[in-house]
C-alpha positions, 0 to 999 in steps of 0.5 A: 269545235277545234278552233274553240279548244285551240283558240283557248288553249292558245295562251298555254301554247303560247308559254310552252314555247310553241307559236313562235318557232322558226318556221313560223311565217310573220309578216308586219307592214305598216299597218298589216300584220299577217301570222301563220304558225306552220311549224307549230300547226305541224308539231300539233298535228303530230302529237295529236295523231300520235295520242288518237293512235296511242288511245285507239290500240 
């Protein structure tokens, strides 16, 4: 379900100016290209965390 809501609002993350942060791994060969969003994995995971506690007190 995650995936699912992450892979959709990809295109809104995309404009906000997340997934091309330094720190973000990208890698690209001749015919091989590899992406890894670490930096903006860990800003979501922060926010995230941030707004369950916000809502659970």
């Amino acid at each position: 379900m995650t995936l699912l809501v992450a892979g959709l609002l990809w295109p809104l993350i995309v404009k906000l100016g997340l997934g091309r942060l330094p720190g973000d791994l990208a890698i690209k060969k001749d015919n091989f290209a590899f992406y890894f969003p670490i930096t903006t994995s860990i800003i979501i995971s922060v926010l995230l965390t941030l707004i369950v506690w916000l809502f659970r007190k």
